[in-house]
N, C-alpha and C positions, 0 to 999 in steps of 0.2 A: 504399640497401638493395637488397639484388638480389631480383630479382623474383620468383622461387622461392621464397624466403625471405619476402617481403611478403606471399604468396596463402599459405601455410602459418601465420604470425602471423594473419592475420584469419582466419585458417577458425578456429583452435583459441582465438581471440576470440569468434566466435558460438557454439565450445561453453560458454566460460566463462560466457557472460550464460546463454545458456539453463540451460544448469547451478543455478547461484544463483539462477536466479530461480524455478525448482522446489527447489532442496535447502533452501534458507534460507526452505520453510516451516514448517516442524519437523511437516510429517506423514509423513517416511517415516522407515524406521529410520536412525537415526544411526550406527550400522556401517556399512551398507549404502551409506550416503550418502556417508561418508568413502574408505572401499576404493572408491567408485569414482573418484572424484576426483583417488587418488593413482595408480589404475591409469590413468587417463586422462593425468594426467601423464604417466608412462611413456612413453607411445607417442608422443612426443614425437619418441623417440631412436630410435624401432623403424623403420628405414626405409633404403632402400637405400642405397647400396651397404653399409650398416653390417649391416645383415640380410634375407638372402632371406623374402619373407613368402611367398612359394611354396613352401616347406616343408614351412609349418605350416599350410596350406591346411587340411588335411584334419582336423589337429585343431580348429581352430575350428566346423568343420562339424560334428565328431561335439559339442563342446561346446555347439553352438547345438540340435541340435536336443535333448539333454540339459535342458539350461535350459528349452527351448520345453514341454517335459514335466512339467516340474516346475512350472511355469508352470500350466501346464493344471491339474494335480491340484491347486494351490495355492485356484486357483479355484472347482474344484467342491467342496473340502472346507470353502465357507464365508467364504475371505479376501476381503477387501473387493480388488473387482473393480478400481477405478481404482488401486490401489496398488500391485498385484500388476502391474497393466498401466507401469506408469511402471518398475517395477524389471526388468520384462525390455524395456521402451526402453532405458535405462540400459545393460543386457547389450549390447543390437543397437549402442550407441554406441562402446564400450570395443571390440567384434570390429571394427566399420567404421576406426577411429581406428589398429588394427593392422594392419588390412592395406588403407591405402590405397596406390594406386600410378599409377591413371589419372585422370583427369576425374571417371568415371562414381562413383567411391568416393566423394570431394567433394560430389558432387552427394547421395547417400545420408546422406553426413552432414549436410548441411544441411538434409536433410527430416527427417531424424530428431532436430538441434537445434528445428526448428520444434513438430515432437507435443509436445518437451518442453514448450516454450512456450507451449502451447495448454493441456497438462495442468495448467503454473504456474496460470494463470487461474481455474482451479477449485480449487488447493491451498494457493495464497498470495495472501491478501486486503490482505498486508501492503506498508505503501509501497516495500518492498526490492523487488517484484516494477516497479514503475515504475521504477524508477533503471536496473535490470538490463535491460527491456524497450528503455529508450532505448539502451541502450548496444549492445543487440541491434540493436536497428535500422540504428545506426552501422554496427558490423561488419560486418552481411549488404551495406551499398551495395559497400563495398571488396569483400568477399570476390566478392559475385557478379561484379562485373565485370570481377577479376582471374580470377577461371574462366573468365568467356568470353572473355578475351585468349588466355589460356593452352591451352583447347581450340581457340581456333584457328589457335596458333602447330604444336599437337602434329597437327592432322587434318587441315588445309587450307593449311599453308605447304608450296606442292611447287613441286620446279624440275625442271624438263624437260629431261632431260640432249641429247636429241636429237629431231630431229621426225618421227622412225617408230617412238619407244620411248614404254611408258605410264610417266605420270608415276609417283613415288615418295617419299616423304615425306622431307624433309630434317631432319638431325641439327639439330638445335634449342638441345642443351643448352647450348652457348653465348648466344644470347639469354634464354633462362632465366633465366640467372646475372649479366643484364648490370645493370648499376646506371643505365641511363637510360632504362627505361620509366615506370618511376614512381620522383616524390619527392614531396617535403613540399607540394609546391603539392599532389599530386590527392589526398594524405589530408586535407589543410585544407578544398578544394573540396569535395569529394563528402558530408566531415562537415557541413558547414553548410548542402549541401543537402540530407543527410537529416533536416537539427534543423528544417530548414524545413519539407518536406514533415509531419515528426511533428506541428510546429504546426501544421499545415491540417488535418491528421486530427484533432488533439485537440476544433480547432474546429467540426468537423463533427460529432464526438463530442457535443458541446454544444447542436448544433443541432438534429442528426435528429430529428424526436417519437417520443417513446419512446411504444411502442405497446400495449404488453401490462405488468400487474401481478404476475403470477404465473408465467408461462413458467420466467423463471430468476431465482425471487424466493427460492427457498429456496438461498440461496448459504451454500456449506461455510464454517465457519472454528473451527479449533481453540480450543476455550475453556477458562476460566481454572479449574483448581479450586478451589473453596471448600470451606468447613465452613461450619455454620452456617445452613444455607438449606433444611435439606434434613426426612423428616420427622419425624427426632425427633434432637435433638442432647443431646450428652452434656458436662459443662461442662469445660470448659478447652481448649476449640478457639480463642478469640479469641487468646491469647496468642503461639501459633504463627505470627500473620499480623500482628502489629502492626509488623513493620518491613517488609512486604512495598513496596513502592512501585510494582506492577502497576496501571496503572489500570483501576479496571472500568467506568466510566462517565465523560463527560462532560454534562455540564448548563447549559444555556444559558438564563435567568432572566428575567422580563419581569414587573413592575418590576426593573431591574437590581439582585439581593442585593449589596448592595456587599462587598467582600473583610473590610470592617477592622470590621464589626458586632459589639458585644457578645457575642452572643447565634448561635450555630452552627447551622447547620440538621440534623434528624434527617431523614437518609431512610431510610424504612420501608421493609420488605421481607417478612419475617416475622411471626409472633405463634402462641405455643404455650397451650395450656390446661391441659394437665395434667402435674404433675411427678410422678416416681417413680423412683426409686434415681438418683437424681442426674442425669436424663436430663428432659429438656422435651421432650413429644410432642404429637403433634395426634390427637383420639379421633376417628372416624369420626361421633358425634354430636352434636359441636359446631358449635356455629351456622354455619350457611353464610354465606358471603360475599351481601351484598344486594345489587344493582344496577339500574341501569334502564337501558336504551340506547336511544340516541336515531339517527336518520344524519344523517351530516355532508356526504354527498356523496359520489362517487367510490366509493371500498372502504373508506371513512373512519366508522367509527361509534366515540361515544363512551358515556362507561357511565359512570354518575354513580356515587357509592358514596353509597349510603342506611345502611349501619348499623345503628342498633335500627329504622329504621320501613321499613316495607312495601312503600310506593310513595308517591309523590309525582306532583305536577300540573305543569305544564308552567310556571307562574309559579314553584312550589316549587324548579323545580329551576334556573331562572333564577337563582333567589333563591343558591343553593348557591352560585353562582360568582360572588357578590359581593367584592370587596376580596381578592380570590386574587392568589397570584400563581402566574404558569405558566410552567412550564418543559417545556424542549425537551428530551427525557432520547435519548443515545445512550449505550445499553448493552453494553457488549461480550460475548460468549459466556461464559455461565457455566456451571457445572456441573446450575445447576438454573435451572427455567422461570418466576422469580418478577420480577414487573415494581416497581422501587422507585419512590416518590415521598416529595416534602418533607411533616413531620408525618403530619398523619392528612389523604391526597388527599380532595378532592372526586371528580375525575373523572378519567377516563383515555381521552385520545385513540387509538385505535391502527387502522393501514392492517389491517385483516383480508385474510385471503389464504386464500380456497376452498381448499376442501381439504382443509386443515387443523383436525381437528376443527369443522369446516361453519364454518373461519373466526372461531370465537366465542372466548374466553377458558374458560379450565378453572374451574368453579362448587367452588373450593378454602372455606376458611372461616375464620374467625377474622379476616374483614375485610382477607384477603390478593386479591390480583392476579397469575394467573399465566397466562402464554401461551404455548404452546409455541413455540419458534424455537430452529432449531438453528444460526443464525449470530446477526452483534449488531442490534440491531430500535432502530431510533428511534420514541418516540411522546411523548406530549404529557400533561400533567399539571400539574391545577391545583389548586391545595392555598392554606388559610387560615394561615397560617407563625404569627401572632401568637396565643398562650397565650389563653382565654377567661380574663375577668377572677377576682381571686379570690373576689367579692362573689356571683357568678352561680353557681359552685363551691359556696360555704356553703351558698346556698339551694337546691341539687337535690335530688329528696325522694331518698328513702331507699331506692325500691321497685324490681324490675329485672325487665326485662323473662324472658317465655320465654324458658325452655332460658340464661338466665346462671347459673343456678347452676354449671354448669359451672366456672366461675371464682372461685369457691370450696373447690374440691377441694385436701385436702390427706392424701398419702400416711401409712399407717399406720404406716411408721418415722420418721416426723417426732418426734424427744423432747418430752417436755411440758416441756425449760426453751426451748427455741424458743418453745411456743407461750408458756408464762408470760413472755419477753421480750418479746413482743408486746402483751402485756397491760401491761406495765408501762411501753414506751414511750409507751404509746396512752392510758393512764389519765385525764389531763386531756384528751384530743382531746371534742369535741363533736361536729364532722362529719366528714365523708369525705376531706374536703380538711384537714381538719385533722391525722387520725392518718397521712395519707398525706405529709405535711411533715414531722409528728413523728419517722417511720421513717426518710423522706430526710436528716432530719440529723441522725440519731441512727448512722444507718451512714457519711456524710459526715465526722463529726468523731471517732466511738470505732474507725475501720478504717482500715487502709492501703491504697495503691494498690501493687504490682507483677506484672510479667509471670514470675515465677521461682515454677514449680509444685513443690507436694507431694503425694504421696498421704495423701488422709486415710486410709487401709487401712482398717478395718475400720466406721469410720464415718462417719455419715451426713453428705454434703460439706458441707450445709447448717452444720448443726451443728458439722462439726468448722472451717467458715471462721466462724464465730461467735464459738466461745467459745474455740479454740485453735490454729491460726494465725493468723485477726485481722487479714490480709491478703490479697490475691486484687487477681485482673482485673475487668474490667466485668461481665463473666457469673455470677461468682460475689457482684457486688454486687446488680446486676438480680434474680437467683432471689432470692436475700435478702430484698429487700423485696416481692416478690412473694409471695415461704410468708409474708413476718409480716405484711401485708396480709391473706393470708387467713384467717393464725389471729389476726386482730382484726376477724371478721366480712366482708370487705368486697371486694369481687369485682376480680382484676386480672392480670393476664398477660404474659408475659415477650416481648420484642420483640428480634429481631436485623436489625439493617440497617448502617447508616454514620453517620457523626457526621462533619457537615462537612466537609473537602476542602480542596485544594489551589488559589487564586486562579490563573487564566491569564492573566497580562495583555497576553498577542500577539493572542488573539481571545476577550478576555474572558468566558471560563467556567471553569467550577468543576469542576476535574478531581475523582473520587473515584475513592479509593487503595484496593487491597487491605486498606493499613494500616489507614484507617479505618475498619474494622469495630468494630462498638459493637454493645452491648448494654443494653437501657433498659424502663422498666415502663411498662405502661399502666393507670387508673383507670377505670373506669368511671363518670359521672354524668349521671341522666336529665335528659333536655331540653337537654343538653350532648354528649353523648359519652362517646367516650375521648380522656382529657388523659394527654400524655405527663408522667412523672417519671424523673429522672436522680438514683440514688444514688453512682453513682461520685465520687470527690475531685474536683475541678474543676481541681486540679493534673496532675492524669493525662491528661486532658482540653482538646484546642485548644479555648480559648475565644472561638476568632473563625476567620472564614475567611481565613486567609490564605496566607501561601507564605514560603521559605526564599531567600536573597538570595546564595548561594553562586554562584559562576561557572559551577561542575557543572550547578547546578541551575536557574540559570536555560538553560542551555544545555539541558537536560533537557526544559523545558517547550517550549523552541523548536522541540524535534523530536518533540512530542506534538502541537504545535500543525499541524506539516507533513504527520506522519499522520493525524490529525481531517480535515483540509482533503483528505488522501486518499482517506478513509472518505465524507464526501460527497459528494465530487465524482466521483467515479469507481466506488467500490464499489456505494457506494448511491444513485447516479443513478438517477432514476425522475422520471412526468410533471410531480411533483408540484414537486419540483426547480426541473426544466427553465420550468415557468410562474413558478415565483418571481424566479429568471433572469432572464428576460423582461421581468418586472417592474421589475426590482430595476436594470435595463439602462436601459428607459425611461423611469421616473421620473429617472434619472441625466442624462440627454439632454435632458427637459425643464428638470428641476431647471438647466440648466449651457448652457441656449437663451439665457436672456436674457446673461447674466454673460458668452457667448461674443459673443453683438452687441456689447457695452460693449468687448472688448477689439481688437475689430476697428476699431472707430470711431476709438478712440485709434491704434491703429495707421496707421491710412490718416491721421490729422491729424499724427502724426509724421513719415511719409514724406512729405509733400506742405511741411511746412515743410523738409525736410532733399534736395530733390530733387537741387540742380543737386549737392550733394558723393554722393548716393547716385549718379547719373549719371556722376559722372567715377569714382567705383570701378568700376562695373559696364564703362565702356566701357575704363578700363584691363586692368582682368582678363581681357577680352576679346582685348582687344590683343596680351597677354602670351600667352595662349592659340595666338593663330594663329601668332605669330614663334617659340615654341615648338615647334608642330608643324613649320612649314615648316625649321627649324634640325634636326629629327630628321629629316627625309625627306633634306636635303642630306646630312647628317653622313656618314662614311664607316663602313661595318659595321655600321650603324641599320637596315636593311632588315631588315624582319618574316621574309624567305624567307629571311635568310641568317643562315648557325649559327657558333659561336666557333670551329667545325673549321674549317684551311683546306681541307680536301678536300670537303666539303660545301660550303664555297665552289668552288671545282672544277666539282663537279659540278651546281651551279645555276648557271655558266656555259655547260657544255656543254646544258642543257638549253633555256638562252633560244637560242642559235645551234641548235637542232633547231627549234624553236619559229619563226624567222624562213625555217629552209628550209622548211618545212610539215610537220613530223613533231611539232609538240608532242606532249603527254602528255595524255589524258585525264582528268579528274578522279578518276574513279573507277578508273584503273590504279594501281596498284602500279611504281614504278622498276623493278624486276626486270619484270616481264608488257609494260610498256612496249619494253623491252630484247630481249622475247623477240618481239614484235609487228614490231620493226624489223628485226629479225632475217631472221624469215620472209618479211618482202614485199622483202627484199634492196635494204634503205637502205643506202645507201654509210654505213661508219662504223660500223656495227652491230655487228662482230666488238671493236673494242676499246672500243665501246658496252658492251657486255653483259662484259668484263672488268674495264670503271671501275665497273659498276654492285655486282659481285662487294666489289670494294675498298671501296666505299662503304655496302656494306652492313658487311662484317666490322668495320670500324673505328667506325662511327658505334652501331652497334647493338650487334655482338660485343663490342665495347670489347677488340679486340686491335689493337698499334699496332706498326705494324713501320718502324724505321728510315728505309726508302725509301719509304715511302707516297707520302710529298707528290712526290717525285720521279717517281714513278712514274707517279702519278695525271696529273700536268703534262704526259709525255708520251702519255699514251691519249688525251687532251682534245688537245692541238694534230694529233696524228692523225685523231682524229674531223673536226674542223673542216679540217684539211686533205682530207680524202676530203671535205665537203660542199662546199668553192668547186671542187675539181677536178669533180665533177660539176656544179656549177649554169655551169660554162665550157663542158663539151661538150654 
């Protein structure tokens, strides 16, 4: 590849990484992002001799500082400041990319691929920004070092036509264009020593103590819309997301939930109180959320969920996190501030971060959990997964705390054959847990499951999925039992969260999907709780955790698994991390202390039985080794100084015969400055010295080869050496 052409590939290589590794993170406009991409292409072509960019000098000037204007009012009238900022780099990169033509333009653009690069770091949380980063890395070793070849082939390669005249820059374009500066060895080399260098960084990365929890804790990332979360939802939003396969969580289990269990886990998210025209809202004086919080240490406090009672004792709440299991919740950005966990949580671990609403959780109600974060927050929750029995269920009294009537509420266009269908379901029920089964499988076996809506127009959705379409999603099954719960007395409220999830078995956790969104009731019973109920079909419904066995899709999880392992290790790197590491490193070392003595022992009683044949390999290979070397030092045209040119062969004999008269070369000369040195202190030889050295450059370097070279060359070299014995004679 010619060398012009090599430092032009990797320069528009470091804009590609830096490119993608800001455009591929879906925050800036996607016009904006494409036109520039394909303008940048463009300028590929834009360059001389093919087009004067001296021109159009003056229009890109009056266009920069146009943009630079617009730029400015963009900003004061409100636009998000990073954004605005990254799309007039963009501008500054597309004007640099057209009219480069020296050094110094290169150099501009690879400061201005770097901002991009810096800007990715804050806009792209995504593992696309790591792939693109190494590749950046790559690029920028090649690129930089072909600029400093190349600026100092264009600034500092001068020859000295005479020695009372100032030097003058030599036409170059030929070395430029020659195909033996660089090949495949120094792109092979220089990549594997920037994959190396990256691994010393990465590992330093790992090491540093991370020193501060808050500085740059609230990190950007574009999050996922939902329905459903929000404070009042209107029904028939699940429908729209059940084939979504966006993960919004992953969850990590302790006792491990195993994949293939009966029985699905609900995680909770939501809970509304009061319906009305077909909408589930939360009232401003519905029960608050109750909690206690305790520290855990560090910026780590946890918050038990108390429920009907008031507070609790420090054994009490012991007591709460008995036979739990807890999971390790990493959340991804979603539309709303709501933290899920499995069933009805006990408790919620979460890093707090000053600041931020003094760091505390928002005092929401209805037994919800929500904390501001505007990227994905990992925190900790321990929840009792297994149903109270139904024996403890029968016997709850009857009596409900303050402020539950709430959960009782039923809207005045509710029709009285709603409420008379609840009386008729419920008519042999005795308790609570009775009429609340009666309901569940009375909408379980007389309704259908599907995702394909109707309008009930003019009536009440309730009613009109009851008695005349007789079909619906989980949301329209949920309210369901929720209105005929309460029009048969008895206090209960609709829930939106997830149902189960996706098995990961690369780093076994339980991915949850967009699709999983579900919809489900809660019971109220004293000295118990709220027990979850599920009237949806069970057909409609994963009845176990599991996963899809497709090639897609295993391949799917594989690079779910790559970004998880991104999102920890590098997004959300913190102290906390970093000591588990540590940990997790040392134990490993001890755990593998004894097991490595045991393999050493055997090893040294193998060697010691096997000596005298390991001894005669070792001193063969040896052997082989040195008749080797000494066969390449004899061999003829093996010489490390000497090149496949014969004229390079030539001229590394005329240089050992200088070398013998006293005129060697210094290390640090250049053949040409050597030439010019002999020149001046009037070495015999000097004149067709400094004409071999001409030769020897055009061809070895120029790569132009003319006919008589060798011939040529043959007689400046027996001239030289003949002026050096005529001199070492008189």
């Amino acid at each position: 590849m010619r060398f012009i052409t090599a430092h032009k590939l990797t320069s528009y290589l470091m804009v590609l990484c830096a490119f993608c590794a800001l455009g591929l993170s879906g925050s800036l406009n996607p016009f904006v992002t494409a036109t520039a991409f394909v303008i940048s292409c463009g300028s590929w072509f834009w360059e001389a001799p093919r087009v004067d960019a001296k021109r159009f000098a003056s229009i890109w000037a009056i266009m920069s500082l146009f943009v630079l204007g617009l730029t400015v009012l963009r900003a004061v009238m409100g636009g998000e400041f990073l954004i605005v900022g990254v799309e007039y780099l963009l501008f500054l990169l597309i004007a640099k990319l057209f009219n480069r033509s020296a050094c110094r333009d290169y150099l501009h653009i690879y400061v201005l691929t770097f901002l991009m690069l810096v800007a990715g770091t804050v806009l792209n949380p995504e593992l696309t920004y790591g792939v693109f980063f190494l590749g950046y890395v790559i690029a920028t070793t090649w690129a930089l070092i072909l600029f400093h070849l190349r600026r100092e082939m264009e600034e500092n390669f001068l020859l000295r036509h005479a020695a009372d005249r100032d030097s003058e820059p030599v036409q170059v374009t030929r070395i430029l264009n020659s195909r033996r500066i660089v090949g495949r060895r120094f792109f092979v080399g220089t990549a594997l020593m920037s994959v190396a260098v990256f691994a010393l960084a990465s590992i330093m990365f790992l090491a540093i103590p991370r020193i501060g929890f808050g500085l740059f804790s609230q990190k950007r990332q574009s999050g996922i819309n939902m329905t459903g979360f929000s404070d009042r939802v209107s029904l028939g939003g699940h429908g729209t997301i059940k084939t979504d396969n966006t993960v919004v969580m992953r969850v990590k289990t302790e006792p491990l939930v195993h994949p293939f269990e009966p029985r699905a886990v609900y995680w909770r998210g939501v809970a509304f109180d009061t319906y009305q025209e077909g909408r589930w809202l939360r009232r401003p004086d519905a029960p608050r959320t109750n909690w206690q919080v305790t520290h855990e240490g560090g910026n780590r406090n946890r918050y038990y969920m108390l429920y009907d009672r008031s507070s609790a004792s420090p054994s009490e709440l012991g007591q709460l996190l008995e036979d739990t299991v807890r999971q390790e919740i990493y959340l991804e950005p979603i539309s709303e501030e709501v933290l899920f966990g499995a069933s009805m949580p006990r408790s919620f671990d979460i890093e707090v971060r000053p600041g931020v609403h003094r760091g505390k959780p928002w005092r929401t109600r209805n037994d919800e959990m929500r904390y501001p974060h505007n990227s994905g927050i990992k925190y900790e929750v321990h929840s009792q997964i297994a149903p109270p029995a139904a024996a403890a269920l029968r016997a709850s009294p009857e009596a409900l705390p303050p402020g539950f009537q709430h959960y009782l509420q039923l809207p005045d266009e509710i029709p009285e054959r709603v409420i008379e269908l609840a009386r008729d379901i419920t008519r042999d029920a005795e308790t609570r847990y009775d009429k609340a089964m009666a309901i569940e499988d009375w909408l379980e076996s007389n309704l259908s499951y599907t995702l394909e809506m109707r309008s009930p127009g003019d009536m009440e959705p309730i009613d009109f999925f009851l008695f005349e379409r007789r079909m619906g999603h989980c949301e329209y099954f949920s309210s369901a039992m929720a209105v005929l719960m309460r029009a048969a007395g008895e206090p209960a409220r609709n829930v939106n969260g997830f149902l189960g999830g996706e098995w990961n078995e690369y780093d076994k956790y339980i991915a949850v999907r967009a699709g999983d969104a579900h919809s489900w009731v809660e019971v109220y019973f004293a000295e118990v709780g709220w027990v979850t109920f599920d009237p949806t079909p069970p057909s409609s419904t994963s009845a176990a955790l599991g996963q899809m066995d497709d090639f897609s899709d295993r391949l799917r999880r594989m690079f779910d698994t790559v970004r998880f392992q991104w999102f920890q290790w590098v997004i959300d790197y913190d102290l906390y991390r970093q000591v588990s590491l540590f940990k997790n490193v040392s134990g490993a070392v001890r755990d593998s202390s004894s097991s490595a003595g045991n393999v050493f022992a055997d090893l040294r009683t193998w060697v010691v039985a096997r000596g005298p044949l390991l001894g005669g390999i070792l001193g063969g290979g040896a052997f082989a080794f040195l008749l080797l070397s000494w066969w390449r030092r004899r061999a003829p045209g093996t010489n490390a100084r000497r090149s496949s040119d014969p004229l390079a062969g030539i001229y590394q004999r005329v240089e050992t015969s200088l070398a013998r008269a006293g005129h060697g070369r210094a290390p640090a000369s250049t053949p040409r400055e050597h030439a010019s040195a002999l020149r001046d202190s009037a070495v015999p030889g000097a004149a067709p010295l400094e004409q071999l050295t001409e030769l020897y450059y055009r061809r070895c370097y120029g790569g132009d080869h003319a006919p008589d070279d060798i011939a040529r060359a043959q007689a400046l070299a027996d001239e030289i050496e003949r002026a050096l014995r005529d001199s070492k004679r008189s």
